[in-house]
N, C-alpha and C positions, 0 to 999 in steps of 0.2 A: 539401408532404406533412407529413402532422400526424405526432408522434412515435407508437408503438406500445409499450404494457407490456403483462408477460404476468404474470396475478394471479390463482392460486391455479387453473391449467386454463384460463384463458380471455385471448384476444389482444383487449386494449381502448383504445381511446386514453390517451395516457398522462395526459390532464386529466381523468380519470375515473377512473384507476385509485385504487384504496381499498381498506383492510383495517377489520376490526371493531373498532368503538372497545375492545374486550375480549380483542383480540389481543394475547400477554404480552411480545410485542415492543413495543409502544407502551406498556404496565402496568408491565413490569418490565427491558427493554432483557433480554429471556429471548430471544436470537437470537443470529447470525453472519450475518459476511456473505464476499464475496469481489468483488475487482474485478478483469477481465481485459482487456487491452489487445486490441485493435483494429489491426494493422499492415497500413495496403494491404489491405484487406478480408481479411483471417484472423486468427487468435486466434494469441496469442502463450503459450508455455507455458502453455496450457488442462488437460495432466495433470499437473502440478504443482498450480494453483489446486486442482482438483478433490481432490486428496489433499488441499493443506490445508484444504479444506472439511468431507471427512469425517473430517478429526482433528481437526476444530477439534467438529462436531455428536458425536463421540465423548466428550468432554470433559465438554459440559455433557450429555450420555445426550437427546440430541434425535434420533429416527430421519431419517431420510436420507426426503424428502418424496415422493422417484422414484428409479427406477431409475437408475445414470449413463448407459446409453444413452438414455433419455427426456429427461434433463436434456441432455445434450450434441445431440440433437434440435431442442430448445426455445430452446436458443442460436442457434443456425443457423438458426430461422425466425426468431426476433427481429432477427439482424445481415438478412436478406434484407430484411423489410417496414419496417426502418427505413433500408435502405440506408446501412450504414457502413462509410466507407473505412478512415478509422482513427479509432478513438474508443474505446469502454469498455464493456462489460458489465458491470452492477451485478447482481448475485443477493443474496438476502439469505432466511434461515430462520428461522423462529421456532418456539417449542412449540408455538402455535396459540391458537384463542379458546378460553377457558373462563371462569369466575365469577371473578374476582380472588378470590384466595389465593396465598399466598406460595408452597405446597405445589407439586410438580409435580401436573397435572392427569392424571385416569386415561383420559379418554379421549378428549382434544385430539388431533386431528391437525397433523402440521407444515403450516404457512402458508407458501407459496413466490412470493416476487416477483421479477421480472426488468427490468432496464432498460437500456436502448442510450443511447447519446448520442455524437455527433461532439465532436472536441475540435482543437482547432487548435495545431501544432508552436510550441514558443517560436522567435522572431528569432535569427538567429546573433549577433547582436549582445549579447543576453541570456546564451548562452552561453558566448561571450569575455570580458564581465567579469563575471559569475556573477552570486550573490545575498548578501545577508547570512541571516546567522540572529542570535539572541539564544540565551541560554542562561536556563534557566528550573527549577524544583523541578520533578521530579518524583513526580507525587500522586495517579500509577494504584495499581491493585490489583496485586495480586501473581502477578497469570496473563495476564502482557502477551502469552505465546506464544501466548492463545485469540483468534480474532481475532473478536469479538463486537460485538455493534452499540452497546455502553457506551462509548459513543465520549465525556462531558463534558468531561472533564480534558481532554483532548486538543481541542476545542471551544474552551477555554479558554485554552488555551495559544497557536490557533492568533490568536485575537482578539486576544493579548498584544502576537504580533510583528507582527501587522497592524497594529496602533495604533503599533508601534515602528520601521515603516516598514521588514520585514524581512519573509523570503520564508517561515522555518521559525523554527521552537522548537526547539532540542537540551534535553532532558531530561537533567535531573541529579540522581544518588541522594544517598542520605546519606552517601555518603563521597566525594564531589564528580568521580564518572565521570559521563561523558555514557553514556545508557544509549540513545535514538533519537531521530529526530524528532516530531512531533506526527500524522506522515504518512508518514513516511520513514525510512527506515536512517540510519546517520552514519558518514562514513568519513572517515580523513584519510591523509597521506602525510606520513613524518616527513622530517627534513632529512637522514639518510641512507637517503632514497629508499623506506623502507619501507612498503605499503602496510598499512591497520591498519582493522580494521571489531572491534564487541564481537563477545564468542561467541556462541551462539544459546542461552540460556536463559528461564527462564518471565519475567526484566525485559524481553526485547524480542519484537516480533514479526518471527519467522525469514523475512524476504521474501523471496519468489518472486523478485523481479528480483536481491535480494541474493544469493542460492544462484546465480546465473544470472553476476551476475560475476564469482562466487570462481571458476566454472569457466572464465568466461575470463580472468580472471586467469593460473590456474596455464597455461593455454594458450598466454597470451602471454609466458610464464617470467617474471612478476615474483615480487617479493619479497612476500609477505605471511603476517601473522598474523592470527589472532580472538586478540582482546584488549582490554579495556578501556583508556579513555583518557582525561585529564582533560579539563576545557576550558582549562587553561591550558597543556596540552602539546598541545592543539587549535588555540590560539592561535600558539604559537610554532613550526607545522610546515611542511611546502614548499607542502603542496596539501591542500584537503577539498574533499570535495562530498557529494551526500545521493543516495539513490535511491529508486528504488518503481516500479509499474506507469506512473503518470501521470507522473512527474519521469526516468525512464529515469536518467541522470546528469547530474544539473547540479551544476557548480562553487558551491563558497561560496568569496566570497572577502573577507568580512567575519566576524567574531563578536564580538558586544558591539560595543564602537568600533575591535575590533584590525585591519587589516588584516591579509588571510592571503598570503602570500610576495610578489610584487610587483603587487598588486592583481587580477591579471586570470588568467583560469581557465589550470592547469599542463597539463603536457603527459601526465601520467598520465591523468589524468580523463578530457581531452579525447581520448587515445586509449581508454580502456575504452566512453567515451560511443560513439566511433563503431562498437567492435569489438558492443556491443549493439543498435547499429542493425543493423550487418551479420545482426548473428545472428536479430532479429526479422523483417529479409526473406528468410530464408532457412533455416535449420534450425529457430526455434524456433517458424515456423509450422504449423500446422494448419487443414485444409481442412476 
């Protein structure tokens, strides 16, 4: 069965789906987007994404393309006709076509895409001894909180630790904090047990799964703060690992050349990793 997108009102195959070469998403990266997990055929915190979708079109003053009962309709026929168990919803917004100019357009309408896709679970093996990351400049703009489709830096970054035979990029300010991954949250666990993720400010973007384990964090009474961290106090801790919709929690247990506590994923992680699985099969779904 050939894949299905849905583009601008209309359900088409996805080898055909296309937007207007004058669309200022393709012109000027003038969009957002948002990606929603897939768990066992239902959507995994779908009213969270959705808020931060309309905080994010609030931001850049981009109107809302539909209704959210139409858009959360439009979902639901997409996971149907593509049949997905567990995989990903991509949406993504733009101003719309109009003439190239920098200027906002007065009478573009928002341009709306949608896409499905399956994705297949990493190896437990994968998980047990984690991944590396590198540590990299950070060289985004200064409104990481908008979650926009000006994705290069982060493109770049992600090309960096693939040539470096690493799974993530940690980002790093001018005052040598890791601020997030090139796709992912950053978290680490200091050597008294502390868990540590940064706070949510316009340097990161505030992720859905991230919000998702502070609450089961506090749930599982652990120890935690937001707060910024170096990479060398990232280096010297018991446990990291990284999150997002796609990466749920996986262990790092590399960065630069350091190994991170006795090479292989700690017991924090590996219990929030499962306490989010739990929670994707069961409260954080939506029908």
């Amino acid at each position: 069965m050939s894949r299905i997108a849905y583009v601008n009102g209309r359900y088409i195959p996805h080898a055909d789906a296309a937007v207007h070469v004058e669309d200022r998403g393709y012109q000027f990266a003038d969009g957002v987007y948002e990606v929603v997990l897939v768990y066992h055929g239902a959507m995994v915190d779908e009213i969270p994404h959705l808020d931060r979708l309309d905080r994010s079109l609030g931001e850049l003053r981009i109107a809302a393309p539909m209704s959210r009962p139409a858009l959360r309709s439009v979902m639901r026929e997409l996971l149907r006709r593509n049949r997905i168990g567990t995989g990903l919803i991509y949406m993504q917004v733009t101003r719309g076509v109009a003439r190239r100019d920098h200027p906002f357009p007065k009478h573009a309408r928002p341009a709306l895409v949608l896409t499905a896709k399956r994705i297949a679970l990493p190896a437990a093996a994968t998980i047990e001894n984690g991944v590396k990351v590198i540590s990299i400049r950070d060289i985004r703009w200064e409104r990481c909180d908008i979650k926009t489709v000006a994705l290069l830096p982060n493109v770049l970054g992600k090309q960096q630790a693939k040539e470096a035979g690493a799974y993530e990029a940690w980002q790093v300010d001018d005052d040598g904090l890791v601020t997030e991954g090139t796709s992912t949250n950053a978290w680490i666990v200091t050597r008294e047990g502390e868990l540590v993720t940064r706070s949510a400010n316009a340097a990161i973007l505030n992720g859905i799964t991230r919000l998702t384990l502070l609450k089961l964090a506090e749930r599982e009474k652990l120890k935690f703060v937001e707060r910024s961290f170096t990479v060398d106090e990232a280096k010297q801790a018991r446990e990291a690992f990284i999150s997002s919709a796609t990466s749920f929690v996986t262990p790092v247990t590399q960065i630069d050349d350091v190994v991170i506590g006795n090479g292989k994923a700690g017991s924090v992680g590996l219990g929030l990793r499962q306490a989010y699985l739990d929670y994707a099969a069961g409260e954080g779904r939506t029908s």
